[in-house]
N, CA, C and O of each residue as an XYZ file, in Angstrom:
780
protein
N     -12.605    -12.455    -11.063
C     -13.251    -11.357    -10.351
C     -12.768    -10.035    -10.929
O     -11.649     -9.592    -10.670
N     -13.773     -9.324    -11.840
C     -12.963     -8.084    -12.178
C     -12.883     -7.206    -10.894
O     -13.552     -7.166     -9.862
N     -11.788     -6.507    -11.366
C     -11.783     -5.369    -10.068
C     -12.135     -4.140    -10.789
O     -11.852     -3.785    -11.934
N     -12.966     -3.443     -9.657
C     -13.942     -2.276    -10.055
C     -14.162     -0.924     -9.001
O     -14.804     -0.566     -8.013
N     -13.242     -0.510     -9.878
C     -12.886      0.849     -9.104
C     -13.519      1.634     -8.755
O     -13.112      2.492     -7.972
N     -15.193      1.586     -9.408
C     -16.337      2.594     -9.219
C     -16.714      2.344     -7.818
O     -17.338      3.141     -7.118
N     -16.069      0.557     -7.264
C     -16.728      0.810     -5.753
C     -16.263      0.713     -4.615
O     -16.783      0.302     -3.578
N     -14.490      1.404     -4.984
C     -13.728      2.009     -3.990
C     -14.248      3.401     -3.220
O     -14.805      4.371     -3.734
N     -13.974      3.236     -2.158
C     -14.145      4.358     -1.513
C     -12.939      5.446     -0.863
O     -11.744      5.208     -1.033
N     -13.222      6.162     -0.416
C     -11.926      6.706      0.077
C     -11.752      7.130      1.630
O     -12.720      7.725      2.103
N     -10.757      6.925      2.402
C     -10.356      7.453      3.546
C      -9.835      8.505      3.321
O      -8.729      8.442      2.784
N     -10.461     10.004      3.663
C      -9.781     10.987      3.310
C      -8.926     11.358      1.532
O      -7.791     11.360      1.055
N     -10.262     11.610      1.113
C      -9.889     12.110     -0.200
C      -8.715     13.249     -0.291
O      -8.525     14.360      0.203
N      -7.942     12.256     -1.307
C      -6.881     14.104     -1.297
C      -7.796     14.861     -2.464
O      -8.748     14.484     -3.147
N      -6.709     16.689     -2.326
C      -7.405     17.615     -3.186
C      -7.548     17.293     -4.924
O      -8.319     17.817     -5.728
N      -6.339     16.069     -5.182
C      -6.177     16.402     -6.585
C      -6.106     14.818     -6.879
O      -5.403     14.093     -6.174
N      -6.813     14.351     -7.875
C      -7.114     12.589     -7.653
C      -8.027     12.487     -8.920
O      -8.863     13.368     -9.120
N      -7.893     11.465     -9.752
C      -8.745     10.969    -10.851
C      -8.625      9.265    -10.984
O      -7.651      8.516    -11.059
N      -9.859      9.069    -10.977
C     -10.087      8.148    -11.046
C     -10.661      7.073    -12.226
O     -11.601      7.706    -12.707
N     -10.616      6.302    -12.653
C     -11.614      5.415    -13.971
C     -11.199      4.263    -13.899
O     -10.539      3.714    -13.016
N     -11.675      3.816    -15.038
C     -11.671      2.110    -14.748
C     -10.458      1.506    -14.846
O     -10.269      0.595    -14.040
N      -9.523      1.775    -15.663
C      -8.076      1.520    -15.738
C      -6.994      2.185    -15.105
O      -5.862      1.707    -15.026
N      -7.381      3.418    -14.599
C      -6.090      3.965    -13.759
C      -6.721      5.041    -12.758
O      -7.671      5.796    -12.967
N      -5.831      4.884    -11.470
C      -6.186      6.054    -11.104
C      -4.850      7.057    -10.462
O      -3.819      6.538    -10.034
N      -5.044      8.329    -10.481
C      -4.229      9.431     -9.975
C      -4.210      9.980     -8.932
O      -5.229     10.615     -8.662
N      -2.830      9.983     -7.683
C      -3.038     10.836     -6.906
C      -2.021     11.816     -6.830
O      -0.887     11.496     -7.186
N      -2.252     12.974     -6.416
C      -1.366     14.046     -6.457
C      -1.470     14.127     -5.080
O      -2.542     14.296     -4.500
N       0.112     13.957     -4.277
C       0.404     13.984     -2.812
C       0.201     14.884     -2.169
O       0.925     15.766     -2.630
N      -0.615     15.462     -0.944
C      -0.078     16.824      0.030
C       0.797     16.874      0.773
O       0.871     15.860      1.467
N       1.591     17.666      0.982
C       2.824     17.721      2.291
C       2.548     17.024      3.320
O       1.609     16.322      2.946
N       2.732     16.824      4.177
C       2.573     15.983      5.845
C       2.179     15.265      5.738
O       1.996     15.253      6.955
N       1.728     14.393      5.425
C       0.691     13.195      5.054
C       1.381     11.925      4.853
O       2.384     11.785      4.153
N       0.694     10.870      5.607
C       1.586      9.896      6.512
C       0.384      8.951      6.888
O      -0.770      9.341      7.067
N       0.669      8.108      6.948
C       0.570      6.979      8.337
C       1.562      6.415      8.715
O       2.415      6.073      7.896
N       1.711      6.165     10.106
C       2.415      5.489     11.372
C       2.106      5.646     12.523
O       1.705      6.748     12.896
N       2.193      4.763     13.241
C       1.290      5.182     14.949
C       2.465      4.614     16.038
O       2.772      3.435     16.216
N       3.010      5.773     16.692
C       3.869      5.501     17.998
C       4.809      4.446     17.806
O       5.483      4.610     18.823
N       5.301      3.531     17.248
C       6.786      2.757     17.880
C       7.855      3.876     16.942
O       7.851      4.524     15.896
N       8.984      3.488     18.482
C      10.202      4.481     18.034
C      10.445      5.595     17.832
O      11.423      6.036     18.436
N       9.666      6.563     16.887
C       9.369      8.146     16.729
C       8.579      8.894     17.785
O       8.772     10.056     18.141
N       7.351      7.770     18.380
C       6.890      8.617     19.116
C       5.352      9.031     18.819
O       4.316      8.660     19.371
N       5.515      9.694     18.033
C       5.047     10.383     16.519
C       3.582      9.593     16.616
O       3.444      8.498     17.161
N       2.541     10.336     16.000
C       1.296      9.353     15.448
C       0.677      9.849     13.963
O      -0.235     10.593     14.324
N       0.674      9.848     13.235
C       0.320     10.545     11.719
C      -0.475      9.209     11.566
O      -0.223      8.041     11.861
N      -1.932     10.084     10.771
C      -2.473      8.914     10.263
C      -3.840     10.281      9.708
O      -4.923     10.742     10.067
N      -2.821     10.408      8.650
C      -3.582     11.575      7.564
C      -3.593     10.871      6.303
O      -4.382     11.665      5.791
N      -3.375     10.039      5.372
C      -2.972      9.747      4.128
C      -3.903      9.260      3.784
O      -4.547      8.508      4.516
N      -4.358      9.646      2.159
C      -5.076      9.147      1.474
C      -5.354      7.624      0.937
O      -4.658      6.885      0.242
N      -6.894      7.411      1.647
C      -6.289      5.734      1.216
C      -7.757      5.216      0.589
O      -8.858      5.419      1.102
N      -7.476      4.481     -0.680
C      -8.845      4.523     -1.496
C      -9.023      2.892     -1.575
O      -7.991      2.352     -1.972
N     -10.075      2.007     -1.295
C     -10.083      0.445     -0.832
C     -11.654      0.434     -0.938
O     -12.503      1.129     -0.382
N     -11.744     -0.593     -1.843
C     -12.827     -1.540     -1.450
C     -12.869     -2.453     -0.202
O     -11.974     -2.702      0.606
N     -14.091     -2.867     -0.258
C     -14.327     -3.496      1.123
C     -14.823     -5.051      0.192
O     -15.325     -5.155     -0.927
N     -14.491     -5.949      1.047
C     -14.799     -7.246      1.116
C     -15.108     -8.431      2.344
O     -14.804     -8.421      3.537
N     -15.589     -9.097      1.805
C     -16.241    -10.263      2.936
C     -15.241    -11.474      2.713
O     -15.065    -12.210      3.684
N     -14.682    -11.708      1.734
C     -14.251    -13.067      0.725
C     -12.562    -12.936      1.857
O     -11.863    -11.952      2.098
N     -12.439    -14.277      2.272
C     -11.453    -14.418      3.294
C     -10.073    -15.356      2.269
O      -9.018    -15.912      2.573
N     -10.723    -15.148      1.159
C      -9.221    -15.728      0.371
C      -9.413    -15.201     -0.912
O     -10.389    -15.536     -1.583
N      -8.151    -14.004     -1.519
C      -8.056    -13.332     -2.749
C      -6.797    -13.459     -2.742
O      -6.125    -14.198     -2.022
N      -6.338    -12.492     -3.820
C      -5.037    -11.925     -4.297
C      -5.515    -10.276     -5.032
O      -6.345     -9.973     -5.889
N      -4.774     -9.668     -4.411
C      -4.950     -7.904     -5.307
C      -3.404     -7.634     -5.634
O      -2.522     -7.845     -4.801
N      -3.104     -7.043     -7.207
C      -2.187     -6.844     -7.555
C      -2.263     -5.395     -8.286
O      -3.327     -5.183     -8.868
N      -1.547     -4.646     -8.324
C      -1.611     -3.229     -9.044
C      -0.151     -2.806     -9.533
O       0.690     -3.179     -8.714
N       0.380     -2.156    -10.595
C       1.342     -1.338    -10.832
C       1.321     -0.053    -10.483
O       0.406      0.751    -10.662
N       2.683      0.169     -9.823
C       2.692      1.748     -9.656
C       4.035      1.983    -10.069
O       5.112      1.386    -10.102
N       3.183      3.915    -10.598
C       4.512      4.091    -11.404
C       4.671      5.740    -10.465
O       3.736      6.425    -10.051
N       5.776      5.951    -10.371
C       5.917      7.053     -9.091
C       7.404      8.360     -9.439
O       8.525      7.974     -9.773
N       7.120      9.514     -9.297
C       8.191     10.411     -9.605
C       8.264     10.618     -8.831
O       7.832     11.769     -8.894
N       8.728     10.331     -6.959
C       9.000     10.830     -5.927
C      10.207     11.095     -5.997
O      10.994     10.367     -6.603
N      10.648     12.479     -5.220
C      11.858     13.070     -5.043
C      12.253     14.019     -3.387
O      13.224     14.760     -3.228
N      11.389     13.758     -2.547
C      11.808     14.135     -1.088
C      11.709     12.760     -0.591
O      11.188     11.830     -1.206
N      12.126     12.715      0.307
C      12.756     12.040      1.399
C      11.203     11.578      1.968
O      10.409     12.464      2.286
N      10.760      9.884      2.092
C       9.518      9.371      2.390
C       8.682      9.881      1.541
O       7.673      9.188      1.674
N       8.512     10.540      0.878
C       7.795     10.400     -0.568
C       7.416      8.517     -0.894
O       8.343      7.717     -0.768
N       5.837      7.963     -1.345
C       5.628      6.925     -1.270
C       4.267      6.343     -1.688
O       3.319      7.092     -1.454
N       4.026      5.365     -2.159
C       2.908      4.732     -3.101
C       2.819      3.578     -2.859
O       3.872      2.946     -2.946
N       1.751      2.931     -2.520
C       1.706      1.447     -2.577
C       0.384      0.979     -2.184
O      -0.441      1.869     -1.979
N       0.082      0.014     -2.065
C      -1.116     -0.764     -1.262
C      -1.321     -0.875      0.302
O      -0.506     -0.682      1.203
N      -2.354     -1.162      0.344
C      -2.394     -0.853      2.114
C      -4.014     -1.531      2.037
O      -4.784     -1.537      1.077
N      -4.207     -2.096      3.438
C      -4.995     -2.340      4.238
C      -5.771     -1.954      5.575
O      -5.762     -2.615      6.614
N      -6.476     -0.698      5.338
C      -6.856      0.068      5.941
C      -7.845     -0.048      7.080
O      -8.949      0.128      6.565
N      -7.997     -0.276      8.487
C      -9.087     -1.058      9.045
C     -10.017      0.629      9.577
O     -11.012      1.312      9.335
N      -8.771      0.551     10.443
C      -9.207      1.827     11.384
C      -7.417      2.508     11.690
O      -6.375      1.896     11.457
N      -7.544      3.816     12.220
C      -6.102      4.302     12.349
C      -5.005      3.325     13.450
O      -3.799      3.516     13.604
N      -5.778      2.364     14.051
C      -4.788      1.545     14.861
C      -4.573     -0.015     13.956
O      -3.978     -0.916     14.548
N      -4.988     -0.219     12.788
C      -4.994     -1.397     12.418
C      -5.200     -1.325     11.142
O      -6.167     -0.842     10.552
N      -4.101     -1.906     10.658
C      -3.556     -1.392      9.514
C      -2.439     -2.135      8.780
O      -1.576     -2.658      9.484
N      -2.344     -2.253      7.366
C      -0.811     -2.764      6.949
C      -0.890     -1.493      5.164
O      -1.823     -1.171      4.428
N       0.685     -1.147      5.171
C       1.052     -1.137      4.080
C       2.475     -0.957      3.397
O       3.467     -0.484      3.951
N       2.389     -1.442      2.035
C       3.523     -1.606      0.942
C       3.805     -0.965     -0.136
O       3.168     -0.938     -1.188
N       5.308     -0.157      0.289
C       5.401      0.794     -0.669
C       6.833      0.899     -0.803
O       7.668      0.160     -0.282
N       7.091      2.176     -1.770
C       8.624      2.749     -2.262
C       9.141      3.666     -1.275
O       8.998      4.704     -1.922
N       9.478      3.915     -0.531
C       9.540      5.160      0.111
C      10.986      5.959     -0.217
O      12.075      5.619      0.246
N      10.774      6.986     -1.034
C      12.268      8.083     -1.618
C      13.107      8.154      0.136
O      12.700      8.249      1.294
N      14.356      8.050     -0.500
C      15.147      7.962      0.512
C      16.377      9.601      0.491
O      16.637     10.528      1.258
N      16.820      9.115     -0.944
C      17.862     10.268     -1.482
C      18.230      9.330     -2.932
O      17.973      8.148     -3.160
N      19.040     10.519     -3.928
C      19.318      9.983     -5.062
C      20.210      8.965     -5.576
O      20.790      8.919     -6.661
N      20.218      7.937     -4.337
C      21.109      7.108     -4.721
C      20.027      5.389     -4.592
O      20.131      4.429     -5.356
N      19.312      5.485     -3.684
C      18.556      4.358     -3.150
C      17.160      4.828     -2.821
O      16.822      5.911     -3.298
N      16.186      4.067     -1.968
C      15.187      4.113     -1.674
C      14.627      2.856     -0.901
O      15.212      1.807     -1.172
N      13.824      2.794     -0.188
C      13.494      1.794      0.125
C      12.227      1.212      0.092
O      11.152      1.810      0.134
N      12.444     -0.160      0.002
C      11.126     -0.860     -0.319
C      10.887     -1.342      0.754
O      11.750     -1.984      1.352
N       9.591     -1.136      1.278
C       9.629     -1.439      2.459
C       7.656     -1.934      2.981
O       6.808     -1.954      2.089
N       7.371     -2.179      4.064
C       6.227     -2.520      4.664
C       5.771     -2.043      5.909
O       6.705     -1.629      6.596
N       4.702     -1.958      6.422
C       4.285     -1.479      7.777
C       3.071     -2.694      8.452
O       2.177     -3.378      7.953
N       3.355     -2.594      9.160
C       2.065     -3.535      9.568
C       2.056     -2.826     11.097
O       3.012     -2.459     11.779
N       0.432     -2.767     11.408
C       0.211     -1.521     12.481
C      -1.135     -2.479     13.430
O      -2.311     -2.348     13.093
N      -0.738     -3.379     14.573
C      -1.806     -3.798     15.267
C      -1.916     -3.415     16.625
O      -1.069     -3.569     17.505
N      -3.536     -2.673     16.752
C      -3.324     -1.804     18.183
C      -2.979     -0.890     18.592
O      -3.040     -0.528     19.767
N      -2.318     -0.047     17.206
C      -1.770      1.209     16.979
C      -0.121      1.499     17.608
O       0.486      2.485     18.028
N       0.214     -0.084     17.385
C       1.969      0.191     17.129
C       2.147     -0.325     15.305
O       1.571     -1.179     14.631
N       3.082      0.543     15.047
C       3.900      0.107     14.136
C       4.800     -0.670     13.943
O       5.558     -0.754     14.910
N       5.143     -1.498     12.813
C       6.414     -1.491     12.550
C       7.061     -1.150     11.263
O       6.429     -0.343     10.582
N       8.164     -1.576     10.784
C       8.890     -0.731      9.205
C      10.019     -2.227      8.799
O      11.018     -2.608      9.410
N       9.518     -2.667      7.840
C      10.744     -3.648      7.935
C      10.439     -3.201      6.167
O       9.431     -3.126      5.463
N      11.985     -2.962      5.952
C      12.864     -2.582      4.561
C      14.169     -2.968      3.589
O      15.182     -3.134      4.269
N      14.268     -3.053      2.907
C      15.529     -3.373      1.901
C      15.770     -2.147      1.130
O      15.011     -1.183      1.037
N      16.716     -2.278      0.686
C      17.139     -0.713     -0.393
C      16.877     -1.258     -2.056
O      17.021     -2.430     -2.402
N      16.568     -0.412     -2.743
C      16.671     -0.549     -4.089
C      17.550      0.899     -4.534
O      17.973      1.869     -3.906
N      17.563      0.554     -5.674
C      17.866      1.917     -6.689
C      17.276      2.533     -6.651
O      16.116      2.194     -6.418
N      17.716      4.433     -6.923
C      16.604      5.264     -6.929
C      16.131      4.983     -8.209
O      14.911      5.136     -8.153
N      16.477      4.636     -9.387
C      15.898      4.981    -10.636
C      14.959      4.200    -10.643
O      14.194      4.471    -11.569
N      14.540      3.081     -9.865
C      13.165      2.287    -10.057
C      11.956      3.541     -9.984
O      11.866      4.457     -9.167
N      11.176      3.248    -11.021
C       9.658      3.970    -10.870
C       8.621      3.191    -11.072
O       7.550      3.797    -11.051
N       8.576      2.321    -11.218
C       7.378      1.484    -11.422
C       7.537     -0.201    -10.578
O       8.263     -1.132    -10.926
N       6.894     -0.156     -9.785
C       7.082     -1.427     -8.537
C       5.489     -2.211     -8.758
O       4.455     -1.555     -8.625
N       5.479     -3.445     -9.052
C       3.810     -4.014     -8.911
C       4.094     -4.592     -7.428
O       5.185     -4.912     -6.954
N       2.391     -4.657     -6.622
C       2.625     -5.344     -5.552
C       1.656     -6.756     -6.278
O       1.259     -6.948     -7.427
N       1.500     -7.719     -4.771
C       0.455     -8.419     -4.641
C      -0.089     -8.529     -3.453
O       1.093     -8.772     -3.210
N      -0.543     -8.586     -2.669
C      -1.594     -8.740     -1.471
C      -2.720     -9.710     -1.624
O      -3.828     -9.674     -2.158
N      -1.848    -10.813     -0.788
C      -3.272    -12.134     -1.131
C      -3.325    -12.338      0.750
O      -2.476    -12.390      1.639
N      -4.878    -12.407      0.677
C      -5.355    -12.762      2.291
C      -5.794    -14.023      2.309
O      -6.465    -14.572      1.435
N      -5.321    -14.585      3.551
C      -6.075    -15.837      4.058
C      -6.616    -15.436      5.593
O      -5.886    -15.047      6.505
N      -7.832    -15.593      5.652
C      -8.210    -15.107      6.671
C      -7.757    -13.970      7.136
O      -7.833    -13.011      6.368
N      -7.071    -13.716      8.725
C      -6.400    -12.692      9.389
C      -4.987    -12.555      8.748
O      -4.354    -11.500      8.754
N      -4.585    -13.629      8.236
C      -3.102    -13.200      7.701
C      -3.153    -12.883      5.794
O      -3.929    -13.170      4.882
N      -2.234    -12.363      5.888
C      -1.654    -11.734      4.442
C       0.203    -11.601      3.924
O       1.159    -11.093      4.509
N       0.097    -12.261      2.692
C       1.481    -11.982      2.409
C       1.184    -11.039      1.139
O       0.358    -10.993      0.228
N       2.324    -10.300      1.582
C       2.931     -8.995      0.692
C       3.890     -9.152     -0.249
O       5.022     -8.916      0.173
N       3.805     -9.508     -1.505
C       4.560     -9.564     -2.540
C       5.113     -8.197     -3.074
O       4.778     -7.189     -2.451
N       6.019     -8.050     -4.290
C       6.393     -7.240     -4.942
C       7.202     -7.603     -6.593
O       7.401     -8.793     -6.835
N       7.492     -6.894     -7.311
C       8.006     -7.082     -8.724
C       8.325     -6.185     -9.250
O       7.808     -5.071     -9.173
N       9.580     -6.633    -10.121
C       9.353     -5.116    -11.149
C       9.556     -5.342    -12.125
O      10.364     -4.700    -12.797
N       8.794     -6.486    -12.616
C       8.690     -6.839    -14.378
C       6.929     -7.178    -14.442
O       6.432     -7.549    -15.505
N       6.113     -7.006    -13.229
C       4.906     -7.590    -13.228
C       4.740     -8.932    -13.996
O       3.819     -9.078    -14.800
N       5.465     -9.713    -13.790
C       5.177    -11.223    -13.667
C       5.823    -12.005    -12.983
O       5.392    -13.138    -12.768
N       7.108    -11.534    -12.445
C       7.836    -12.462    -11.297
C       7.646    -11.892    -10.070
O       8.186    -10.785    -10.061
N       7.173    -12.127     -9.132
C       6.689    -11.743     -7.627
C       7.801    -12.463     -6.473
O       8.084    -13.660     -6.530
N       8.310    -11.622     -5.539
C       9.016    -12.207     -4.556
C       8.370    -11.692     -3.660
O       7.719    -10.691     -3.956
N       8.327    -12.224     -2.196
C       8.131    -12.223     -0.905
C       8.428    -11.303     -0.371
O       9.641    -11.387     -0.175
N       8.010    -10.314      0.058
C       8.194     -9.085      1.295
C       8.189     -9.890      2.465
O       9.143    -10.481      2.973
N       6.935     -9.843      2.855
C       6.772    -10.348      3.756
C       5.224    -10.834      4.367
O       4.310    -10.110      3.972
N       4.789    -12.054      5.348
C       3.565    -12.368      5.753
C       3.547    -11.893      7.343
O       4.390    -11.737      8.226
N       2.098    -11.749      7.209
C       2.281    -10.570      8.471
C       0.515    -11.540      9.098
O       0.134    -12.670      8.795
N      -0.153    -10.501     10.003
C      -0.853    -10.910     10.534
C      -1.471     -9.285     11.345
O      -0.964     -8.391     12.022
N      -2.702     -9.574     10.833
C      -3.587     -8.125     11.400
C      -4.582     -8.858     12.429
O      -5.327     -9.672     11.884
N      -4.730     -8.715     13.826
C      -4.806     -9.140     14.757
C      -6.898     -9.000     14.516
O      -7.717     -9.915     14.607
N      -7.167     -7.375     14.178
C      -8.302     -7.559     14.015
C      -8.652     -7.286     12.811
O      -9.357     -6.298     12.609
N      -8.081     -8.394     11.386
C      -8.659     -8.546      9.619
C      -9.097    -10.153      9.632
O      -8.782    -11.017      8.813
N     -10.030    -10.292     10.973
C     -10.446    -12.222     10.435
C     -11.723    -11.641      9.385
O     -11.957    -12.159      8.293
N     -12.471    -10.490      9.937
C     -13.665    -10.026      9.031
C     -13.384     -9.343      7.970
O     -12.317     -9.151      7.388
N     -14.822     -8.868      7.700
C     -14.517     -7.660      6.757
C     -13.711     -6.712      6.817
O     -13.493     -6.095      7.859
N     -12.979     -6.385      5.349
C     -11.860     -5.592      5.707
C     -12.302     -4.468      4.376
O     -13.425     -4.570      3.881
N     -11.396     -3.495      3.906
C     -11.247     -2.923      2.892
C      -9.851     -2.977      2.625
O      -9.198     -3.092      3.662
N      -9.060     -2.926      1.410
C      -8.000     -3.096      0.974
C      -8.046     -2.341     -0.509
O      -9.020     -2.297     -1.261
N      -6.627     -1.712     -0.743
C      -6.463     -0.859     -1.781
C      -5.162      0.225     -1.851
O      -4.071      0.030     -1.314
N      -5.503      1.277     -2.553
C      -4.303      1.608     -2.312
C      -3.718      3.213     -1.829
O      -4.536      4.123     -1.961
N      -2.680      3.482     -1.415
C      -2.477      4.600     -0.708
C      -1.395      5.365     -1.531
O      -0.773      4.792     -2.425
N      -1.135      7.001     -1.125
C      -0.048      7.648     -1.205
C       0.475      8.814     -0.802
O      -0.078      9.811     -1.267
N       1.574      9.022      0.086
C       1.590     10.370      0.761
C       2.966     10.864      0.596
O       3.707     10.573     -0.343
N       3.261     11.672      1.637
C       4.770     12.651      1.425
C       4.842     13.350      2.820
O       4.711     14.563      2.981
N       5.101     12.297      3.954
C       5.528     12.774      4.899
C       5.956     14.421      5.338
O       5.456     14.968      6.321
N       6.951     15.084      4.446
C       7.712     15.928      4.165
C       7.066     16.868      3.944
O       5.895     16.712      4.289
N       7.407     18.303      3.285
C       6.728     19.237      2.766
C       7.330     18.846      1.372
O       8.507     18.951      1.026
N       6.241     18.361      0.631
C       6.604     17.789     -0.878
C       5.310     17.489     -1.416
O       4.302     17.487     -0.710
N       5.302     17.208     -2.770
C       4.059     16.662     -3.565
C       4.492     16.148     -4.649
O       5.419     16.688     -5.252
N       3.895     14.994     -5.106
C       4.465     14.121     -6.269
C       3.479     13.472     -6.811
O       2.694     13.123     -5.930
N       2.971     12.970     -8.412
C       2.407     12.230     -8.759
C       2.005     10.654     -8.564
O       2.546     10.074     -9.505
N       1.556     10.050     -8.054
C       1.117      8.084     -8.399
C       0.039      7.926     -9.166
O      -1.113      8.358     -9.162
N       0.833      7.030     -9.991
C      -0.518      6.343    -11.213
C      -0.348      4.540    -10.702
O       0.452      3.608    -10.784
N      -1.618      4.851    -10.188
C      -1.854      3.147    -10.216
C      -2.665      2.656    -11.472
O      -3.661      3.286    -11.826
N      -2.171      1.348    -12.259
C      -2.841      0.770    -13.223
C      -2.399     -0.681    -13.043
O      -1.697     -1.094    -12.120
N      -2.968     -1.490    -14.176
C      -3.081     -2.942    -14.023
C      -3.512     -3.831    -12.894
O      -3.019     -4.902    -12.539
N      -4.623     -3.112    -12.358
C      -5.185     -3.380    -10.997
C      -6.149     -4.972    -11.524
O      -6.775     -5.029    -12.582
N      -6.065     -6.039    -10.597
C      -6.391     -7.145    -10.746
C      -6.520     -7.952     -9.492
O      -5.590     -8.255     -8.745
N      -8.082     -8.339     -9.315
C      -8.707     -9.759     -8.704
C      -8.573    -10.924     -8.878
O      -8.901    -11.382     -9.972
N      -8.174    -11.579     -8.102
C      -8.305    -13.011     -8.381
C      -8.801    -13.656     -7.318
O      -9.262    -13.036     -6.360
N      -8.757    -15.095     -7.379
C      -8.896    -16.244     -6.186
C      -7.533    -16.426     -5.674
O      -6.652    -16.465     -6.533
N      -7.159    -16.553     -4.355
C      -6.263    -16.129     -3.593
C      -5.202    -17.670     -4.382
O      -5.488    -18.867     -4.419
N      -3.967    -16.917     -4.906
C      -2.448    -17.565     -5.158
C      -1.884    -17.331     -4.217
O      -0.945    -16.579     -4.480
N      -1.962    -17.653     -2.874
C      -1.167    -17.913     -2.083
C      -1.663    -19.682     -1.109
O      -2.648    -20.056     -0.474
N      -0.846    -20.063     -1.349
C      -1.778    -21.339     -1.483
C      -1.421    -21.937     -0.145
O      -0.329    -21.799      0.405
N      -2.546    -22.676      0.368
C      -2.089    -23.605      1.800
C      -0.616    -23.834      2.129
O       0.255    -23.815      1.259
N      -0.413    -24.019      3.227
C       1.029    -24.921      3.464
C       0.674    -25.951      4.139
O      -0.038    -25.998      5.142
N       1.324    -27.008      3.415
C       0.929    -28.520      3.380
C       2.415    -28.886      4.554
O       2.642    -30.039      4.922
């Protein structure tokens, strides 16, 4: 299945963004976020998020991102965009110059959650994978783009249908930073039954 970027769409286009068949660019605005109410309180759900839509209830989507974030939640990754209460996504999020975290959201009903590990700050380039089976999805990651480990499998309460999926990037903060997504790739879903 090639993947074909001409028929992504966007949730809230940011100002500065290029797009083509092999890569695309976003340049971050300040405040710009998703998360909805657990713990903070808080509801943000401004961030640019660019996804095709599909019917097909078993894939795999994989992309490289390569990222110069330097404030604090500065962040790039994939996401599954339904509506502002239903939602998942996987990204880097800048922490300070020592670490960062890799981390996930998954948002059903318009709570959140954040489950994370630390990496190095000097990582800049993280591939995900996102393969759906039906309502559920596991969230991979890499950083040689060919060995993939487990984030985590989650479950979007309302993704049994059509969904759109793709990818996001914002800067909580008052900050702005470059993401280049490339090596974007379709397949038939590698995440395979459990027997």
């Amino acid at each position: 299945m090639p993947f074909d970027t001409s028929k992504m769409s966007w949730v809230r286009p940011p100002e500065n963004f290029s797009v083509t068949a092999d890569k695309i660019r976003i340049k971050t605005e300040p405040f710009t976020d998703l998360w909805q109410r657990t713990y903070y309180g808080f509801r943000n759900d401004n961030a640019p998020v660019l996804q095709l839509s599909t019917k097909e209830q078993y894939f795999s989507f994989a992309v490289k991102t390569h990222f110069d974030s330097k404030r604090r939640f500065d962040q790039c990754g994939i996401a599954v965009y339904l509506d502002s209460e239903n939602w998942l996504k996987a990204s880097v999020e800048y922490e300070n110059g020592e670490f960062q975290r890799l981390g996930s959201v998954v948002t059903n009903h318009g709570y959140s959650d954040w489950a994370t590990t630390d990496i190095d700050a000097s990582i800049k380039d993280v591939w995900y994978r996102l393969s759906r089976r039906g309502s559920d999805f596991l969230i991979e990651y890499s950083l040689d783009g060919k060995n993939f480990k487990q984030m985590r499998i989650c479950r979007l309460h309302e993704g049994g249908g059509d969904i759109r999926f793709g990818i996001y990037a914002c800067s909580p903060e008052d900050s702005s930073f470059e993401a280049v997504f490339t090596e974007m790739d379709l397949t038939e879903c590698v995440w395979k039954a459990h027997c």
